[in-house]
N, CA, C and O atoms as a Maestro MAE file, in Angstrom:
{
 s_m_m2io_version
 :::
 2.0.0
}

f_m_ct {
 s_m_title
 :::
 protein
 m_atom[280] {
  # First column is atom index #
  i_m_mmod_type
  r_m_x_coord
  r_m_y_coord
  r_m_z_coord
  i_m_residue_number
  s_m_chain_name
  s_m_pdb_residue_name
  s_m_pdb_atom_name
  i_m_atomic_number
  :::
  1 25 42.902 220.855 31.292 1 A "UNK " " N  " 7
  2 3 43.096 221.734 32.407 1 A "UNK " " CA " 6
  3 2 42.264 221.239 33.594 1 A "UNK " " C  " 6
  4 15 41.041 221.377 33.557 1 A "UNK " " O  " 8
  5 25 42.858 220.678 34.630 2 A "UNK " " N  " 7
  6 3 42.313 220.557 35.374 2 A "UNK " " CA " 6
  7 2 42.111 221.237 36.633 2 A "UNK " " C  " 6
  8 15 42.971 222.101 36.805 2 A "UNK " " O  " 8
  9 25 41.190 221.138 37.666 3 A "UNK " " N  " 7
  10 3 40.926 222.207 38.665 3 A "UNK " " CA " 6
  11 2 40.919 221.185 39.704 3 A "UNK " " C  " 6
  12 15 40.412 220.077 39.525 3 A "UNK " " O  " 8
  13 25 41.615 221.639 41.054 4 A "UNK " " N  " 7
  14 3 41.364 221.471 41.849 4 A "UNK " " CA " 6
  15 2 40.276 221.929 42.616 4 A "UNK " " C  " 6
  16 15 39.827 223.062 42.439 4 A "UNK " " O  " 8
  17 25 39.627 220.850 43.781 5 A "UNK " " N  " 7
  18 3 38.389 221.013 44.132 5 A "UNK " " CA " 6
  19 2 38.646 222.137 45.202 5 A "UNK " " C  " 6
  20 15 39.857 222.341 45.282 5 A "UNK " " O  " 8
  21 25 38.071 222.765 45.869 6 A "UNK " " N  " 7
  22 3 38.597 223.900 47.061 6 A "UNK " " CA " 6
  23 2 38.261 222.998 48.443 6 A "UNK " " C  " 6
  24 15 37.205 222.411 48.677 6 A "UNK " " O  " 8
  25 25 39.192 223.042 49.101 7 A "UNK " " N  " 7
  26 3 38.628 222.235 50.230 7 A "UNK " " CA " 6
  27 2 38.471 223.330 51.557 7 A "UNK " " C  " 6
  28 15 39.056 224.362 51.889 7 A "UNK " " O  " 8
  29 25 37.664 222.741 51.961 8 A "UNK " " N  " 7
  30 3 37.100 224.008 53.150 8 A "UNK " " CA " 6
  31 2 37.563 223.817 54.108 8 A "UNK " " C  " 6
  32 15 37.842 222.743 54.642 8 A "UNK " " O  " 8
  33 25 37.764 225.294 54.594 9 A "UNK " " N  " 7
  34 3 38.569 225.088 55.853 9 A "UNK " " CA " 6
  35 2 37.696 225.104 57.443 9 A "UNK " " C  " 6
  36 15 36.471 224.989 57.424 9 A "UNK " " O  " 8
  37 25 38.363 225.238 58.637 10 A "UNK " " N  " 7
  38 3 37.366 225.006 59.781 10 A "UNK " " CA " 6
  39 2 36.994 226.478 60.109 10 A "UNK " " C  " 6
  40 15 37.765 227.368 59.751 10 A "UNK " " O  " 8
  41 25 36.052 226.723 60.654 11 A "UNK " " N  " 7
  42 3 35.308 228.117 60.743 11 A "UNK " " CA " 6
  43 2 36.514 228.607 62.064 11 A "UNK " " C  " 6
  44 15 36.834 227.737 62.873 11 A "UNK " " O  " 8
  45 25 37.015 229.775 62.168 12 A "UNK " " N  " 7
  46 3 38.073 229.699 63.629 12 A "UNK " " CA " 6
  47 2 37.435 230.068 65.208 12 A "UNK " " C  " 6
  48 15 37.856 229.972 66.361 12 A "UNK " " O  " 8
  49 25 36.164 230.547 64.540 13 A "UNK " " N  " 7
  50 3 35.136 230.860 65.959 13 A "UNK " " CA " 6
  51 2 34.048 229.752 66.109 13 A "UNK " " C  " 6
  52 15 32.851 230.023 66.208 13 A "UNK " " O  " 8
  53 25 34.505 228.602 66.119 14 A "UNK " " N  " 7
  54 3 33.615 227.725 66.283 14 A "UNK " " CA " 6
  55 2 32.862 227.601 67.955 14 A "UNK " " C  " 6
  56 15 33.357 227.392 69.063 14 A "UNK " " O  " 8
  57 25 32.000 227.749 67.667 15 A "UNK " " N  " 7
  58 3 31.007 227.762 69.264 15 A "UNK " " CA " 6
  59 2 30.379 226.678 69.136 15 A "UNK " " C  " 6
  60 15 29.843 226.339 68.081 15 A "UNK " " O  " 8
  61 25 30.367 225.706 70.667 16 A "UNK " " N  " 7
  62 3 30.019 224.283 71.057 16 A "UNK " " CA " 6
  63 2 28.485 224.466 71.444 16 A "UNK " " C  " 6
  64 15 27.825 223.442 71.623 16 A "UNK " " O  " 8
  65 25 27.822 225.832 71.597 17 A "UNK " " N  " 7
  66 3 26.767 225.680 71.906 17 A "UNK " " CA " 6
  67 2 25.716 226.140 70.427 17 A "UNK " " C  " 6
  68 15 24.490 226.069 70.350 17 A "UNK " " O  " 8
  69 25 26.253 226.396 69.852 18 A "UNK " " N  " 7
  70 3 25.353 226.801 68.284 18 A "UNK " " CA " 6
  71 2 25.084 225.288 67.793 18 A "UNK " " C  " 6
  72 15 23.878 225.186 67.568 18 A "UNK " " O  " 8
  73 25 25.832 223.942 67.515 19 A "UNK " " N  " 7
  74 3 25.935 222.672 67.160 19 A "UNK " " CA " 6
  75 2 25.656 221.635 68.124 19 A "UNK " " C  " 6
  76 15 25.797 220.539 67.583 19 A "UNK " " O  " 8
  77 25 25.267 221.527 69.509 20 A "UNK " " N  " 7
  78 3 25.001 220.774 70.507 20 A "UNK " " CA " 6
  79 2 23.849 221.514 71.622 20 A "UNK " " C  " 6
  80 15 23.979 222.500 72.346 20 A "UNK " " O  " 8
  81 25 22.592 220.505 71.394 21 A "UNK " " N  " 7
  82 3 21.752 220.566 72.139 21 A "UNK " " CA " 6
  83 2 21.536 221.370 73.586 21 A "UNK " " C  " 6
  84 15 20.505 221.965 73.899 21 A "UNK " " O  " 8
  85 25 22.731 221.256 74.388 22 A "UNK " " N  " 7
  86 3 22.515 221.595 75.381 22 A "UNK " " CA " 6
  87 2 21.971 221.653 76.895 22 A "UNK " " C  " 6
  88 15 21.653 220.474 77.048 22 A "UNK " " O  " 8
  89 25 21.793 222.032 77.608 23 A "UNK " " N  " 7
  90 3 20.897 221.921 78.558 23 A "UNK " " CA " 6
  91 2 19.702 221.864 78.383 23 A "UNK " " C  " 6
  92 15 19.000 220.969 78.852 23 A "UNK " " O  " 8
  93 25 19.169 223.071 77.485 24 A "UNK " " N  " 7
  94 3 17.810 223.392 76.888 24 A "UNK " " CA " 6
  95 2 17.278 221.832 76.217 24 A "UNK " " C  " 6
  96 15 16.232 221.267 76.535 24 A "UNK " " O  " 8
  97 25 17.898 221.524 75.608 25 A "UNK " " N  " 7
  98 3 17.842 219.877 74.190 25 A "UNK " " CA " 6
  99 2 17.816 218.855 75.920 25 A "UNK " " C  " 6
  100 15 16.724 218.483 76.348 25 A "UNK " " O  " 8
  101 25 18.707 218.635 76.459 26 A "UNK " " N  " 7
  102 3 18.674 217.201 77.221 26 A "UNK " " CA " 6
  103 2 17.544 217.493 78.623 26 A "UNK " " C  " 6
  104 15 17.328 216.534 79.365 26 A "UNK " " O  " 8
  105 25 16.604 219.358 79.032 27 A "UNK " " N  " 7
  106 3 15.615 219.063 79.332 27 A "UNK " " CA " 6
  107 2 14.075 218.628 78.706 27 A "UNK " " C  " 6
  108 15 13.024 218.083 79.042 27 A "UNK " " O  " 8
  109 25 14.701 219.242 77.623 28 A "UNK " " N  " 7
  110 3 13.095 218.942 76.355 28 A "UNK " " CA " 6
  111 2 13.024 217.636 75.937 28 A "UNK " " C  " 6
  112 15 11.945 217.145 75.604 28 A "UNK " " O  " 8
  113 25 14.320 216.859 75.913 29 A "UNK " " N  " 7
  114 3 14.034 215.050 75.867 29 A "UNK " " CA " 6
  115 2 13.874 214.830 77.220 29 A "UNK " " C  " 6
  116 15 13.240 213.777 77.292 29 A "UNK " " O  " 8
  117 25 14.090 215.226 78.293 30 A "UNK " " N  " 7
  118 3 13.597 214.848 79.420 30 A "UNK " " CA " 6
  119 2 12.039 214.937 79.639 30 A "UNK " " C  " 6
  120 15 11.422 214.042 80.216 30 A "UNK " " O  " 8
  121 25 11.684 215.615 79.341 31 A "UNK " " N  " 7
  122 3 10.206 215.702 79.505 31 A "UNK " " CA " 6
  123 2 9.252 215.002 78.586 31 A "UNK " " C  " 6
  124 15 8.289 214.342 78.977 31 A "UNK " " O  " 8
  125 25 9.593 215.196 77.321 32 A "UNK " " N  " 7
  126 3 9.093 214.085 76.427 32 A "UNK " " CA " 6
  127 2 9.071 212.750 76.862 32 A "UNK " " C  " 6
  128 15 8.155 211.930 76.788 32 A "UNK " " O  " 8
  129 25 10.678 212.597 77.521 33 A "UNK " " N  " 7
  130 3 10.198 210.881 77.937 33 A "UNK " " CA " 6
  131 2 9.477 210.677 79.091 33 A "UNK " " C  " 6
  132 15 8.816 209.660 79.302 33 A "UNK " " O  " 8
  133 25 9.571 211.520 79.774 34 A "UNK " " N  " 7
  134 3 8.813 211.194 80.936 34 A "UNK " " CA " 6
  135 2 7.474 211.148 80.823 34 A "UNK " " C  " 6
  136 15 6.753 210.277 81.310 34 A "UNK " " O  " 8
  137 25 7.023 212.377 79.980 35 A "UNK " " N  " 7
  138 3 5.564 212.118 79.310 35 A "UNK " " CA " 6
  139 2 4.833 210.908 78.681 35 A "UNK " " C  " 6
  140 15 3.722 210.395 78.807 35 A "UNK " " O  " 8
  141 25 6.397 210.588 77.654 36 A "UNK " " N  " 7
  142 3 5.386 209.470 77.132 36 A "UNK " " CA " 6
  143 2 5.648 207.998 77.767 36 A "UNK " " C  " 6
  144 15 5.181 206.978 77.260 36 A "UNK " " O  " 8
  145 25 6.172 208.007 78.531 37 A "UNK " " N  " 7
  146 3 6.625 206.580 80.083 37 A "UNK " " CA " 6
  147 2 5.063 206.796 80.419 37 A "UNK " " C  " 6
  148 15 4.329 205.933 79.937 37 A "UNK " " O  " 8
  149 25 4.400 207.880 81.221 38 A "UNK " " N  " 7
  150 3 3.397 208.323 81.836 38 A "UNK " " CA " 6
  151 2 2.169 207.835 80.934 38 A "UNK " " C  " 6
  152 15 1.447 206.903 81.289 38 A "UNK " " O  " 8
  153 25 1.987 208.550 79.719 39 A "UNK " " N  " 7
  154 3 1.228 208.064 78.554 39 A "UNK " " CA " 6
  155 2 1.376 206.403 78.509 39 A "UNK " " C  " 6
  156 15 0.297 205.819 78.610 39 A "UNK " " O  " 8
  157 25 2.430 205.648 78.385 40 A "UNK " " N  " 7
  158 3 2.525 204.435 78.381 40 A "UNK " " CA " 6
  159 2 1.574 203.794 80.007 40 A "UNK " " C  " 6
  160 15 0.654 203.003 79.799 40 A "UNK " " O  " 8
  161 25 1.813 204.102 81.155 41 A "UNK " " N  " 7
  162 3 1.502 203.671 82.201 41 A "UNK " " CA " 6
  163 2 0.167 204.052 82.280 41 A "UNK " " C  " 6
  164 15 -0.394 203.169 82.930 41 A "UNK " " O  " 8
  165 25 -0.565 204.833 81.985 42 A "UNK " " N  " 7
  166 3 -1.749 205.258 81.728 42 A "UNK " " CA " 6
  167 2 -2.702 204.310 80.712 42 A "UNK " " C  " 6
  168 15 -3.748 203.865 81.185 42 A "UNK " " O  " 8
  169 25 -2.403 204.051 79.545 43 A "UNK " " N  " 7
  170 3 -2.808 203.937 78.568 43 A "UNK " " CA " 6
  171 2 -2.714 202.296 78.661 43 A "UNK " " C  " 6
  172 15 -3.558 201.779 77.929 43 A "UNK " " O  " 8
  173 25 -1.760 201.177 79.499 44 A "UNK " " N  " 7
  174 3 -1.627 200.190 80.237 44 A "UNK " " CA " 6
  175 2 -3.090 199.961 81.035 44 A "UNK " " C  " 6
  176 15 -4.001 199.172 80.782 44 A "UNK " " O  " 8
  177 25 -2.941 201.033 82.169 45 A "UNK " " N  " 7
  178 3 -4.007 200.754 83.005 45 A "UNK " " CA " 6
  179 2 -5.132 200.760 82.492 45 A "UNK " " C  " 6
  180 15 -5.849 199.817 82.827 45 A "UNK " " O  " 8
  181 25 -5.637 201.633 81.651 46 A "UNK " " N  " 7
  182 3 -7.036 201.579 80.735 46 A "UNK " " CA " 6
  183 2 -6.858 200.208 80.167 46 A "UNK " " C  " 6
  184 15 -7.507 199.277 80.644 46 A "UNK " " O  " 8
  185 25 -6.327 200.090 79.540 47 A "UNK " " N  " 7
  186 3 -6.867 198.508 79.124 47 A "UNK " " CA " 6
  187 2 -7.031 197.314 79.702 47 A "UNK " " C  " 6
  188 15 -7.769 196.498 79.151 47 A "UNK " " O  " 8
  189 25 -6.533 197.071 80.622 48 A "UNK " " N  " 7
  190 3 -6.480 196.242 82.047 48 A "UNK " " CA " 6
  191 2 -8.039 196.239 82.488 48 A "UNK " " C  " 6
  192 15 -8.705 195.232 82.726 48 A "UNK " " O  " 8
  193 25 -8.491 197.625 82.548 49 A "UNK " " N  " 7
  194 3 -9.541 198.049 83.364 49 A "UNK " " CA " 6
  195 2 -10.556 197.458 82.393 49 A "UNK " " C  " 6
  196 15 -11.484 196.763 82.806 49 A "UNK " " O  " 8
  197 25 -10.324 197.819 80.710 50 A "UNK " " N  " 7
  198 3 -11.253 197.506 80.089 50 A "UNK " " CA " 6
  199 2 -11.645 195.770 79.970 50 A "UNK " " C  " 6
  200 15 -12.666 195.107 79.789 50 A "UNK " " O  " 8
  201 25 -10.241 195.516 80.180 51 A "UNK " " N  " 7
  202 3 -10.332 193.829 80.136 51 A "UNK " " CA " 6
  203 2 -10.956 192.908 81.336 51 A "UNK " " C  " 6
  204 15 -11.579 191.857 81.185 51 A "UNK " " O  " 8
  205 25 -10.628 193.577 82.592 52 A "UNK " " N  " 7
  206 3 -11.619 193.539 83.879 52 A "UNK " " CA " 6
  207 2 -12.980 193.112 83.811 52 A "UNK " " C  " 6
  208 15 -13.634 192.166 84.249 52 A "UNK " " O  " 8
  209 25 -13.252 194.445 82.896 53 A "UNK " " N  " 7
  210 3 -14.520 194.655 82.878 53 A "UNK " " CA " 6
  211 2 -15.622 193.246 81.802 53 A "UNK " " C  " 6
  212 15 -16.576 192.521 82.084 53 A "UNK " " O  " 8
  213 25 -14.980 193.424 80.853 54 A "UNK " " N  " 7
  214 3 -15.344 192.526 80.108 54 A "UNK " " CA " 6
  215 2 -15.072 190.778 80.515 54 A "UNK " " C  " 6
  216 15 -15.715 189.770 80.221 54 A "UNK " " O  " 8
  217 25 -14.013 190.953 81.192 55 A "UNK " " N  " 7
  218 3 -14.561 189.178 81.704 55 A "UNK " " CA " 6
  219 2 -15.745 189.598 82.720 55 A "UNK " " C  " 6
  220 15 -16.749 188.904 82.557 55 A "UNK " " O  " 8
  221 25 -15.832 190.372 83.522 56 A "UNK " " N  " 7
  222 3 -16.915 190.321 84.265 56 A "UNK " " CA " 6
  223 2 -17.779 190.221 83.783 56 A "UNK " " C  " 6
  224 15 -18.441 189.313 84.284 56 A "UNK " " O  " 8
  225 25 -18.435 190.874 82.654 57 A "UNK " " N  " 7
  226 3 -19.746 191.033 81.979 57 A "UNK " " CA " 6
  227 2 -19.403 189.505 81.710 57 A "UNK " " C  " 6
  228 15 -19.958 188.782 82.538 57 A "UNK " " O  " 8
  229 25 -18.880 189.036 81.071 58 A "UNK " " N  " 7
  230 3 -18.847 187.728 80.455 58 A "UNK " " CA " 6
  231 2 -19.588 186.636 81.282 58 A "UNK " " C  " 6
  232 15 -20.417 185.806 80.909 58 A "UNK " " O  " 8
  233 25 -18.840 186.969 83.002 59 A "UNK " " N  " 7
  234 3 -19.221 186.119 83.952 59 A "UNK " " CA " 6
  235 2 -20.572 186.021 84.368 59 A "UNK " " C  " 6
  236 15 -21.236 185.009 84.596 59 A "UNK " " O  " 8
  237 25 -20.976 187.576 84.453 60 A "UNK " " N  " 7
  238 3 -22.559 187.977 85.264 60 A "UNK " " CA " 6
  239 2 -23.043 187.143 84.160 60 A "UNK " " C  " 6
  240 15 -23.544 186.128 84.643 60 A "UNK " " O  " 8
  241 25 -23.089 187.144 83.172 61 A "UNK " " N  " 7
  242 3 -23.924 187.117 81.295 61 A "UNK " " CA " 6
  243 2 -23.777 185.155 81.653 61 A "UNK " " C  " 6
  244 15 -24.782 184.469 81.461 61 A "UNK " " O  " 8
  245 25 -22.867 184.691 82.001 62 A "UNK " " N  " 7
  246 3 -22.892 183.213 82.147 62 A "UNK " " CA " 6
  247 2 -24.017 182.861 83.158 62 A "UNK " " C  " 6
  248 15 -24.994 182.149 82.930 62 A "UNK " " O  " 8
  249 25 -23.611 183.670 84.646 63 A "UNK " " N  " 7
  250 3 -24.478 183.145 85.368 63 A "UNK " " CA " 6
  251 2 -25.880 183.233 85.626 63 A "UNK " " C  " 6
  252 15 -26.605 182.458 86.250 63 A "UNK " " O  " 8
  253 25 -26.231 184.677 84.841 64 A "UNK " " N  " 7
  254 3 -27.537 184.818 84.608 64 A "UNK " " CA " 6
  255 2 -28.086 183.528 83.411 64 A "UNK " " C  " 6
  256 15 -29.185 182.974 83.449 64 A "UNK " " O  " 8
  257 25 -27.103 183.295 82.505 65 A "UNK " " N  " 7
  258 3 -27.879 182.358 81.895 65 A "UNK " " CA " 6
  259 2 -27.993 180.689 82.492 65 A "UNK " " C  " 6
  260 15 -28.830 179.840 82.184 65 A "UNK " " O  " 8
  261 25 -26.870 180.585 83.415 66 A "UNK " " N  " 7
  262 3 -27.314 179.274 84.061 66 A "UNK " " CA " 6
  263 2 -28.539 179.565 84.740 66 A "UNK " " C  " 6
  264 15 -29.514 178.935 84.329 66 A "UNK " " O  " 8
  265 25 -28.756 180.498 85.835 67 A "UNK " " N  " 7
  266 3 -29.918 180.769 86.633 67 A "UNK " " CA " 6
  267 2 -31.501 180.454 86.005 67 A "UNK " " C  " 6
  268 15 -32.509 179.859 86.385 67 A "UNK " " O  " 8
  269 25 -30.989 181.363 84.614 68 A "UNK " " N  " 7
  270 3 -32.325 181.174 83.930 68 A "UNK " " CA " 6
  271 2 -32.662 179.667 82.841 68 A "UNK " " C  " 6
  272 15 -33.669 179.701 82.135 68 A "UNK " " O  " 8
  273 25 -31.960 178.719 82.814 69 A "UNK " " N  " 7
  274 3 -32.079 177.598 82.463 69 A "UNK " " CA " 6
  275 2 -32.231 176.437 83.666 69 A "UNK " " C  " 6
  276 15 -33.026 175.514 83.489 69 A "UNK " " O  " 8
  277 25 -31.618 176.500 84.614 70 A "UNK " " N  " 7
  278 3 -31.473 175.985 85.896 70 A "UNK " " CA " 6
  279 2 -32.488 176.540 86.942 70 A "UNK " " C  " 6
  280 15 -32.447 176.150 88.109 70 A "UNK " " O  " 8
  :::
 }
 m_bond[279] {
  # First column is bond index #
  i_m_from
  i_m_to
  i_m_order
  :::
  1 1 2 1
  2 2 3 1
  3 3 4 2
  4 3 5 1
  5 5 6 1
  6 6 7 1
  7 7 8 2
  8 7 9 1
  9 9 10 1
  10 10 11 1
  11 11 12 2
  12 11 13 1
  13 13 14 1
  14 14 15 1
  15 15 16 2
  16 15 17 1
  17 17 18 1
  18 18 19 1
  19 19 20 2
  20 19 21 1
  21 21 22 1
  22 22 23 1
  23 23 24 2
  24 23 25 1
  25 25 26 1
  26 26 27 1
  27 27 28 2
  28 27 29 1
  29 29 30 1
  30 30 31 1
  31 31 32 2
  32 31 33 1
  33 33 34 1
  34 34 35 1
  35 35 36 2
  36 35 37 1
  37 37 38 1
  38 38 39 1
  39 39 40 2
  40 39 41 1
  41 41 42 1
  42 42 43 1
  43 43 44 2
  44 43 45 1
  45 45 46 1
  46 46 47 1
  47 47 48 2
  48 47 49 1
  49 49 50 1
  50 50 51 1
  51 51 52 2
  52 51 53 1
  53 53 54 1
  54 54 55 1
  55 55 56 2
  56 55 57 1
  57 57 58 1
  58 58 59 1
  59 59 60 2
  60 59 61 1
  61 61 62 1
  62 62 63 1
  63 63 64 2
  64 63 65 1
  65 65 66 1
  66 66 67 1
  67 67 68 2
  68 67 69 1
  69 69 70 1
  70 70 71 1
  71 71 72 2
  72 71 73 1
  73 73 74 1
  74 74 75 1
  75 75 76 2
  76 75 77 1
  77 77 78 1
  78 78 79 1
  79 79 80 2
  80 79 81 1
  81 81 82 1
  82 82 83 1
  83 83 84 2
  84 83 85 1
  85 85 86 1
  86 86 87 1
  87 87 88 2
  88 87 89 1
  89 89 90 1
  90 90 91 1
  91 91 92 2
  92 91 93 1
  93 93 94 1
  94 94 95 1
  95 95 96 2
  96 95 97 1
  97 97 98 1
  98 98 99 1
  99 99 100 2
  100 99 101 1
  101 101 102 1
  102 102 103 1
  103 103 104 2
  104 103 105 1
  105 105 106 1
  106 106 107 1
  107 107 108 2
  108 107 109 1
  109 109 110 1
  110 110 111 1
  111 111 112 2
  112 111 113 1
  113 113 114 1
  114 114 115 1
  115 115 116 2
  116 115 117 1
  117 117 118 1
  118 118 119 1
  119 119 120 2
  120 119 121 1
  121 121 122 1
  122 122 123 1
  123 123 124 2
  124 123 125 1
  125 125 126 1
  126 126 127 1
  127 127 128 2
  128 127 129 1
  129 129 130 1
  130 130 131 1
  131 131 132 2
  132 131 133 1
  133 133 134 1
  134 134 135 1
  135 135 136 2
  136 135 137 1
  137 137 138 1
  138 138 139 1
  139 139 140 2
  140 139 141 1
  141 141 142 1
  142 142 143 1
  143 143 144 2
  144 143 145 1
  145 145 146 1
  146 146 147 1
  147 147 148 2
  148 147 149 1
  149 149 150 1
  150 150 151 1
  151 151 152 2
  152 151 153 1
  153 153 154 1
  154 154 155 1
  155 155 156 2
  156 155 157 1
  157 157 158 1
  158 158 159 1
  159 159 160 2
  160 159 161 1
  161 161 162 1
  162 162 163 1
  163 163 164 2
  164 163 165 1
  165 165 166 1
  166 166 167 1
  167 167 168 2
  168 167 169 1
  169 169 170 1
  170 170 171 1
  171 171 172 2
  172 171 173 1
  173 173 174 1
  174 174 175 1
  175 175 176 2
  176 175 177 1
  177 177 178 1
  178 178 179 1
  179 179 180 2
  180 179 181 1
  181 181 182 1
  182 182 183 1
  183 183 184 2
  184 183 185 1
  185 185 186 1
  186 186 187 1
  187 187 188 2
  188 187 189 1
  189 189 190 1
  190 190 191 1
  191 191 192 2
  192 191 193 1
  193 193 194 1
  194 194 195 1
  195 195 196 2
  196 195 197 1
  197 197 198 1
  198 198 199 1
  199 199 200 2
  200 199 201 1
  201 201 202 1
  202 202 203 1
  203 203 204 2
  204 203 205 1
  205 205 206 1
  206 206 207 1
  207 207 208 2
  208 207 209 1
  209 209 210 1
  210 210 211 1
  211 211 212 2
  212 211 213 1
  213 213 214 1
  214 214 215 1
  215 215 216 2
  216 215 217 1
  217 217 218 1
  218 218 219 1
  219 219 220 2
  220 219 221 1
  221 221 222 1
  222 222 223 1
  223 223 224 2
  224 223 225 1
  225 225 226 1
  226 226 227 1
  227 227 228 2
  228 227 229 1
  229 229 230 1
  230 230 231 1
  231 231 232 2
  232 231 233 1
  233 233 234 1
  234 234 235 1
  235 235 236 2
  236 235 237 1
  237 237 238 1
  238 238 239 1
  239 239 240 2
  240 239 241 1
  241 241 242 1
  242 242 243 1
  243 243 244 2
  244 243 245 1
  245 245 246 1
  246 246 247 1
  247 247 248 2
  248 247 249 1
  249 249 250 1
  250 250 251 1
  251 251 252 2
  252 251 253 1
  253 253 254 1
  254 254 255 1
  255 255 256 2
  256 255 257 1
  257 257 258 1
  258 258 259 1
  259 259 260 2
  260 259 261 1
  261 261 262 1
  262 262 263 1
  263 263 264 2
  264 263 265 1
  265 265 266 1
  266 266 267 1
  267 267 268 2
  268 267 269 1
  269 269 270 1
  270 270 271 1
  271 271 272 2
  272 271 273 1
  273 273 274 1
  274 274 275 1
  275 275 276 2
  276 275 277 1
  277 277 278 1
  278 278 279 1
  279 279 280 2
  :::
 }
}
């Protein structure tokens, strides 16, 4: 005896806004990306700055030691 499986049918009040993001969904990824673009451009410049910094020390740290051998 075999059974057929039941196959389901489509709901007839289907609403496009219960299953798709929306306005609400494509401003909340809007802001996320813009945040983390911002976070990226930020987080860029700090290290730049940090790398700045450290050849400088590197440089003063050279020329103080020529000065003081020379």
């Amino acid at each position: 005896m075999l059974l057929a499986a039941p196959t389901p049918s489509p709901s007839p009040s289907f609403n496009a806004d219960v299953v798709t993001p929306g306005v609400v969904g494509f401003l909340a990824m809007a802001v996320i990306a813009a945040a983390t673009v911002l976070l990226i451009v930020d987080m860029n410049r700090r290290i730049r700055r940090a790398r700045y910094r450290g050849e400088a020390e590197a440089r003063i740290a050279e020329e103080e030691r020529q000065r003081d051998q020379g």
